[in-house]
C-alpha positions in Angstrom: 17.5 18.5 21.3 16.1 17.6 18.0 13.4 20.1 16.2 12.5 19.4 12.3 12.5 23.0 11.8 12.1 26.3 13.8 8.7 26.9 14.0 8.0 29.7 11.9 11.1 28.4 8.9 8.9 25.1 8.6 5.6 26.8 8.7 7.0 29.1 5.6 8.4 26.5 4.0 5.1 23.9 4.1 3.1 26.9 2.8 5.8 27.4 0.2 5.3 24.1 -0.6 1.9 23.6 -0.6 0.9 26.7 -2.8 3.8 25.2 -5.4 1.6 22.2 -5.4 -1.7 23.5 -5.2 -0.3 25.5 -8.3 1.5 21.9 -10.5 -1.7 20.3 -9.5 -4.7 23.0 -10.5 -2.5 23.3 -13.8 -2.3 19.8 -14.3 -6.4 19.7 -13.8 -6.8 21.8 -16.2 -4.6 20.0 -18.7 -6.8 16.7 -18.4 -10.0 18.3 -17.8 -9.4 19.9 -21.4 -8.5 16.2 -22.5 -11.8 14.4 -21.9 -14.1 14.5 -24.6 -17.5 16.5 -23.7 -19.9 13.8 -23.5 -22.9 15.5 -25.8 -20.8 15.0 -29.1 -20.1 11.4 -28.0 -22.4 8.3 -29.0 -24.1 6.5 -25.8 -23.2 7.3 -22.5 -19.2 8.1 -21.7 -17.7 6.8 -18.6 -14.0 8.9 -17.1 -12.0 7.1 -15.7 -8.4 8.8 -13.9 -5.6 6.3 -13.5 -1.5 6.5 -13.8 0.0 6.4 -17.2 1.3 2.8 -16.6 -2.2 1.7 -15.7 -3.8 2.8 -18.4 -2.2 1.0 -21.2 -3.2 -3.2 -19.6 -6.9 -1.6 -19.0 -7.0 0.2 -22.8 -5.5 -3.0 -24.6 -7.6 -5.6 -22.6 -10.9 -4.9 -20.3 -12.1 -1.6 -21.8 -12.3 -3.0 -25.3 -13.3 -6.3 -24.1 -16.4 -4.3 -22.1 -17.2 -1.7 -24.7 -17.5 -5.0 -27.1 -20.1 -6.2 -25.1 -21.8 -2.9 -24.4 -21.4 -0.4 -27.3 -23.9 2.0 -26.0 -21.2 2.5 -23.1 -17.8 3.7 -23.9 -14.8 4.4 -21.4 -12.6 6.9 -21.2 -9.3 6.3 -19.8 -7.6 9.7 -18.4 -4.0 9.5 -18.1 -2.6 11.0 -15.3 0.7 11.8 -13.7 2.7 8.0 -12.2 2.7 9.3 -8.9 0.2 7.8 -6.8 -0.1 11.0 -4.7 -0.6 13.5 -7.5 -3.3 11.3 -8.7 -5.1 11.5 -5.1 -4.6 15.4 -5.8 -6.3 15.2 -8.8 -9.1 13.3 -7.7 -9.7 15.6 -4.8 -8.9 18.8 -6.5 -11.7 17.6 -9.2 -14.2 16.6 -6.4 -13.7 20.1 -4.4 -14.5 22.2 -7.5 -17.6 21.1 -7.3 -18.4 18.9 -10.3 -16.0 16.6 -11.2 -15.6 14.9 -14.5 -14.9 11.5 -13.2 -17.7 8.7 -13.0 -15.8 5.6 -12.1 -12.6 6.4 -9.3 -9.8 4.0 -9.5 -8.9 4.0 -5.6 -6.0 3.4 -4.1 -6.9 0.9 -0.2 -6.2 4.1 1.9 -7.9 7.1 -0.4 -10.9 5.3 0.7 -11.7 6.7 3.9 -10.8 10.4 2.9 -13.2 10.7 0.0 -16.6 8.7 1.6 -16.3 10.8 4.8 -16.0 13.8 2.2 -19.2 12.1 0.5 -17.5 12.0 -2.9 -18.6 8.5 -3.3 -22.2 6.2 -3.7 -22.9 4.1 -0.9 -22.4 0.4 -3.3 -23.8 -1.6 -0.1 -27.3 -2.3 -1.7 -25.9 -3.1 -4.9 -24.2 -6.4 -4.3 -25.2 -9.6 -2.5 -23.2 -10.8 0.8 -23.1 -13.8 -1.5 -21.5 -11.9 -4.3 -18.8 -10.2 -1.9 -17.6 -13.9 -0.7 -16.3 -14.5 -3.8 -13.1 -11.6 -2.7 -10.7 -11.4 0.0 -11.8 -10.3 3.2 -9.3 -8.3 3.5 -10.0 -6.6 0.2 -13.6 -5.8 1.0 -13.0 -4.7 4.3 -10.9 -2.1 2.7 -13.6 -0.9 0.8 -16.1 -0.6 3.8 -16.2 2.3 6.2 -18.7 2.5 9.1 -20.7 -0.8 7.5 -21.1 1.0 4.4 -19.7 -0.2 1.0 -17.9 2.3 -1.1 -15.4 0.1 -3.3 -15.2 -2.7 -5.0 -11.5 -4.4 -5.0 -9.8 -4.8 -8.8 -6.8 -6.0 -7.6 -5.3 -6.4 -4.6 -1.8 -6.1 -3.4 0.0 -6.5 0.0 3.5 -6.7 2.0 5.5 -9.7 1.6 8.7 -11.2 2.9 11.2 -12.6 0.7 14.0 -14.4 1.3 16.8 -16.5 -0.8 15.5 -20.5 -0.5 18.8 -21.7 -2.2 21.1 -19.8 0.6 19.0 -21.0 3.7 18.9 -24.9 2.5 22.8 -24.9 1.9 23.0 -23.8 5.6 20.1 -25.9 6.7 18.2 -23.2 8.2 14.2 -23.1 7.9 12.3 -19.7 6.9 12.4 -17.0 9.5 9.3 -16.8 11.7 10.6 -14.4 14.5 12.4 -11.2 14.6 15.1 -13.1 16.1 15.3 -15.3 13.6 15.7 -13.0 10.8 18.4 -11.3 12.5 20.0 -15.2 13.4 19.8 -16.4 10.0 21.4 -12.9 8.0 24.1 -13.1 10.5 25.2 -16.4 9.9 24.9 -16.4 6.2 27.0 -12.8 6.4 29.6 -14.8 8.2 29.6 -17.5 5.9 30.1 -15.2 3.3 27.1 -16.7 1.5 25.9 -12.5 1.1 26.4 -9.0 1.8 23.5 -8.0 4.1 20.7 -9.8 5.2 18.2 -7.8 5.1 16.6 -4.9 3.4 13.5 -2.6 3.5 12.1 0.8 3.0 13.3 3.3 5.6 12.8 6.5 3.3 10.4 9.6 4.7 7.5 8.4 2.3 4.5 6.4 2.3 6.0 2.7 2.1 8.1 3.9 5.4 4.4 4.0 7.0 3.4 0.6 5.0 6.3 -1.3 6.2 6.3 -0.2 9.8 2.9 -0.8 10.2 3.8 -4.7 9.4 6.5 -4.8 12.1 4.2 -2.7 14.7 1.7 -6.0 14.4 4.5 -8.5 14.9 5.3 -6.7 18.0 1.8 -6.8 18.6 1.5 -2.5 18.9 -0.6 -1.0 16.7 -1.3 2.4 15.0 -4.4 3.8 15.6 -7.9 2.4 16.2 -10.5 3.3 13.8 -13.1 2.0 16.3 -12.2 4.3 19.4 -9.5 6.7 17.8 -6.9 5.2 20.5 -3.6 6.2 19.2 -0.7 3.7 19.8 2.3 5.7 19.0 3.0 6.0 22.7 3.2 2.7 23.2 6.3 0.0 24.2 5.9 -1.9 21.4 5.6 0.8 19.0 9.3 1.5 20.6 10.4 -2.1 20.3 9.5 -2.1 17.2 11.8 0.8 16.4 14.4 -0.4 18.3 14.4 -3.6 15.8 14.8 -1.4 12.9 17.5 0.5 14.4 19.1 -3.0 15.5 19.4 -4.2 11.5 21.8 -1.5 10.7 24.1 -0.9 14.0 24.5 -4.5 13.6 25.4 -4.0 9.9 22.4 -6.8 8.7 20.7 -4.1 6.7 22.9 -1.4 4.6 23.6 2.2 6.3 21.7 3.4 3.5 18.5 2.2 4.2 16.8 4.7 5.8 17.4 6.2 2.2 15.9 3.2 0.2 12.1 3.6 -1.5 11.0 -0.1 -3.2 12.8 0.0 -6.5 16.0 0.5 -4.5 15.3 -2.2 -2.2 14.0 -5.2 -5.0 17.3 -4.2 -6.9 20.1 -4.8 -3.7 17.8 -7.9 -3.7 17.6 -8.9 -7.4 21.5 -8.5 -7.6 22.2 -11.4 -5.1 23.6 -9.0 -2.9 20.8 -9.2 0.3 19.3 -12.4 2.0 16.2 -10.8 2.8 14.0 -8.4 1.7 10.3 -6.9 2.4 8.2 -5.6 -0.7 5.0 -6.3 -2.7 4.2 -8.9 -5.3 5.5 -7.1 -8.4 9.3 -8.0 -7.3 8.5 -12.2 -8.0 8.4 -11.9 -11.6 10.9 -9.4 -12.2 13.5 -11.3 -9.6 12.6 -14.8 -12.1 13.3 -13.0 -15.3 15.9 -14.6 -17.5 18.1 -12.4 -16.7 17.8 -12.3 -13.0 21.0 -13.7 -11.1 18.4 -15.0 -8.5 16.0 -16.6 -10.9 14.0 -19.4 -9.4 16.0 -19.3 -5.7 13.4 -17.2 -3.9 10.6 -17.9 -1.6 7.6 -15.7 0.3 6.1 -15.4 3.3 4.3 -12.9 5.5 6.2 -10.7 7.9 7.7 -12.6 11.0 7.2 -11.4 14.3 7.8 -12.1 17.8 6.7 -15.8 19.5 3.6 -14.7 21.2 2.6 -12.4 17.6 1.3 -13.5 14.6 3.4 -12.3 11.4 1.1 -9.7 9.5 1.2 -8.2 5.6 0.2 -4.8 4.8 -2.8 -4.2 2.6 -2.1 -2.6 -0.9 -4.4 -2.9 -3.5 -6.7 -1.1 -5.9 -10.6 -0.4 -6.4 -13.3 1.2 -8.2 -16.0 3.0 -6.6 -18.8 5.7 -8.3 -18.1 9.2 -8.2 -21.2 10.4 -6.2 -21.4 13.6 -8.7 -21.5 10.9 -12.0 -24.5 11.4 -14.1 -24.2 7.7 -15.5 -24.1 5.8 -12.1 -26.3 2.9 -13.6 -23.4 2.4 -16.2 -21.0 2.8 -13.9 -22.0 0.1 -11.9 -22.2 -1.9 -15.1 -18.4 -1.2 -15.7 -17.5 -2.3 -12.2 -19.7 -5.4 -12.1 -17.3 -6.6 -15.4 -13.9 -5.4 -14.3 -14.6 -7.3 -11.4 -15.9 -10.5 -12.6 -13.9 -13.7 -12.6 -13.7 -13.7 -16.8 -12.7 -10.4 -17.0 -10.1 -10.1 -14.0 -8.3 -13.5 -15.2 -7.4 -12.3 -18.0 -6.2 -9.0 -16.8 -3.9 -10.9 -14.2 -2.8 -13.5 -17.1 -2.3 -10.3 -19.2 -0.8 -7.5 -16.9 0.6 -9.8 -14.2 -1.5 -8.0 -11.2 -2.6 -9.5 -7.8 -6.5 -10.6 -8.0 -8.8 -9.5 -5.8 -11.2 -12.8 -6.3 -10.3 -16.0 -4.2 -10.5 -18.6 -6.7 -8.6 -16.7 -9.0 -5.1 -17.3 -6.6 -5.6 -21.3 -7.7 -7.0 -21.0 -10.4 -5.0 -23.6 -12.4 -4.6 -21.1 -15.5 -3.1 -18.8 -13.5 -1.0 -21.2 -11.2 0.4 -22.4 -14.0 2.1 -18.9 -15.0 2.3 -17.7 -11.2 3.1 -20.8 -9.1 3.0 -18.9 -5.6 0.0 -17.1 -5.9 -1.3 -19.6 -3.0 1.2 -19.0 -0.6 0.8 -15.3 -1.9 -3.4 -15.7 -1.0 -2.4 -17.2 2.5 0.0 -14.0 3.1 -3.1 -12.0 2.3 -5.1 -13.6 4.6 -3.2 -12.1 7.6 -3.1 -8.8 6.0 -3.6 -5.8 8.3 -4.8 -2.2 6.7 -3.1 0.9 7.3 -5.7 2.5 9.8 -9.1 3.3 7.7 -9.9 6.9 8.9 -10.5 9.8 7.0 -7.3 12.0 8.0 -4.8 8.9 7.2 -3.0 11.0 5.0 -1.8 13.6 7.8 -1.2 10.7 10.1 0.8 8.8 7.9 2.9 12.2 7.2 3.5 12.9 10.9 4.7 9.1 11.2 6.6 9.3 8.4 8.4 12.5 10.1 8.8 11.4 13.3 9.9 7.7 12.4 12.7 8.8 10.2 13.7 11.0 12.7 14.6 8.7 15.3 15.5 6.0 12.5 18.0 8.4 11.2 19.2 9.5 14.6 18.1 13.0 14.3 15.6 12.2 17.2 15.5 10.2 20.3 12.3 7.3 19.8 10.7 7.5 22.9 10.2 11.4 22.6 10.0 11.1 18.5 7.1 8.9 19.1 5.5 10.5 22.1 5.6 13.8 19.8 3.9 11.9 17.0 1.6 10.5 19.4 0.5 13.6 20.4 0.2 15.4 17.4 -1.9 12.6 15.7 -4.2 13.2 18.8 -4.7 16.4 18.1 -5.8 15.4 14.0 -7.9 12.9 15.2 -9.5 15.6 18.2 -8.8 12.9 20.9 -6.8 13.9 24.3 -3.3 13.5 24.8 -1.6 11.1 27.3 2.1 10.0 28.5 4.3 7.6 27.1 4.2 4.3 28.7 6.4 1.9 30.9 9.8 1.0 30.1 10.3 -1.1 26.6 11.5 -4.6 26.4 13.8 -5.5 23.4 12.5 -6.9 20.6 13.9 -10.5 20.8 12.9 -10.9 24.7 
């Protein structure tokens, strides 16, 4: 029988762990907080504005100075805060709960979303902005940003799962892209036999967030799903949530992906790709130009496409991506509407991709000839994002996500049989979400039947 912990060892040790970070994060708060510049001994109105360290520096050197140029009665300030998505979320929210937060604009991550409109930490942007004006970005994108019809953010730049896979290796053996799960298992066979590579095909199996962002993408090609924002169904419990399991587990008893890769997070993954030694991999945009550097031993032999999936599925792409929305607490929300209009305008968001290399959030911006010119597949890159699928859009995602993450390495790692790793996962998402519990369903086909 598998258990994670005794009961009352884990209890002590999540509220061991959660007081150390309430601790690293109310310290940190007040680090920054004592950073931004009080905004009565500045000229004009000052705008905050949290984001990571590496963020900061494309936004500093281009946009802001490119905004405040155009509007020197406004000026932005970037906060710096810690690389790690998640501590930023804990900043944002730790800011928000005290009460008044410093922050006007929030640079959102797609699935922080939910969690701070339902906590109404955010301005309802729906009136502010045209249906006209919202065509111009990806669906997808915008319906990120919306939660129960109302609009709370407006998409920067977006970002979402992608399959690559070696073009050079699969035209010497005459094989066409994957599109099925069977395929992809075929193909990294073969090319393993030929001795063409070492594995076929690697992902992130890790007990973190991009184990939740890549198995939602299989899930959908197995045509399971999550849960249901709509009804709060949960689908854990279902057979194709197993089949889909059963596929991951499949890639490494069959030696096509590395015993290590329930182990892997992204940079681990894009370098066992980047070094030739894998046929396949699933990541996000940033790995194409880093893979055609000049000094990448796979420079100019890769191609993309979205997920595969099973015959009667269609192949689906998990929705990354980053927005601004108003801090509902912001004293300047007139301004910061100003900011976002800009940021998010087709001048001002072509040449942050030409600049920082992100994915846009505007349509025209993926042809754009301009930017074709330096990033040839951003089509195929818009088509992926077109069959994107978001991580479910409810305010408690981030508790979900951690009992999937927990249950799914569990059975991933052999520490726990699936069917009762995900019927436990099923049932204690229920209980978050405050829906009943129910059984696990009929017997699970494979995943190639």
């Amino acid at each position: 029988m598998f258990d994670l912990q005794p009961p009352n060892q884990q209890q002590k040790i999540l509220q061991i762990l959660k007081f150390t970070t309430v601790i690293f994060v109310a310290v940190l708060l007040g680090i920054i907080l004592l950073s931004i510049p009080k905004g009565v001994s500045q000229p004009g109105v000052v705008l905050n504005l949290l984001m990571t360290a590496p963020d900061a520096q494309p936004w500093k050197q281009g946009i802001v100075k490119d905004f405040e140029a155009k509007n020197p009665g406004i000026r932005i300030n970037i906060v710096e805060g810690p690389n790690a998505t998640n501590l930023l979320e804990d900043l944002y929210t730790s800011a928000f709960i005290l009460g008044d937060s410093p922050y006007d604009l929030i640079n959102m991550d797609v699935i922080w979303t939910p969690k701070f409109a339902a906590a109404g930490w955010l301005l309802d942007l729906s009136d502010r902005i045209t249906k006209e004006e919202l065509a111009v970005f990806s669906t997808k994108d915008i319906e990120g940003g919306r939660i129960e019809g109302k609009l709370y953010r407006i998409p920067m730049r977006s970002d979402v799962g992608v399959l690559y896979y070696r073009e050079d290796l699969l035209q010497q053996a005459s094989f066409q892209p994957p599109e099925t799960f069977a395929d992809l298992l075929k193909i990294s066979q073969a090319l393993q036999q030929q001795r063409k590579i070492n594995w076929g095909y690697v992902w992130q199996g890790r007990q973190y967030e991009g184990l939740a962002a890549m198995f939602v993408e299989i899930l959908q090609g197995f045509g399971g799903f999550w849960v249901n924002p709509n009804t709060l169904e949960v689908g854990l419990d279902k057979p194709e949530t197993l089949r889909a399991i059963t596929f991951l587990q499949d890639t490494i008893q069959q030696k096509v992906s590395p015993p290590g890769v329930t182990t892997y997070i992204e940079e681990d993954t894009r370098r066992f790709f980047q070094s030739g030694q894998a046929a396949f991999l699933r990541s996000w945009p940033y790995v194409w130009p880093l893979s055609n550097g000049a000094d990448s031993p796979i420079k100019g032999k890769i191609g993309i496409k979205a997920m595969v999936s099973t015959p009667s599925h269609s192949g689906a792409a998990c929705l990354g991506g980053w927005g601004l929305g108003i801090a509902k607490s912001s004293k300047h929300p007139e301004e910061a509407w100003k900011a976002i209009q800009y940021f998010t305008s087709e001048q001002a968001q072509r040449q942050f991709i030409l600049n920082a290399g992100f994915v846009p959030s505007r349509r025209s911006l993926f042809t754009d000839p301009q930017i074709v010119a330096k990033y040839p597949h951003y089509p195929q890159l818009l088509e992926i994002l077109d069959r994107a699928v978001l991580r479910p859009p409810i305010p408690q995602y981030a508790q979900a996500s951690d009992i999937l993450q927990r249950y799914l390495s569990a059975a991933l790692t052999n520490r726990m049989n699936p069917q009762k790793a995900m019927q436990a996962a099923a049932v204690e998402t229920k209980q978050l979400l405050g829906v009943g519990s129910g059984e696990w369903g009929v017997g699970s086909k494979r995943y190639n039947n």
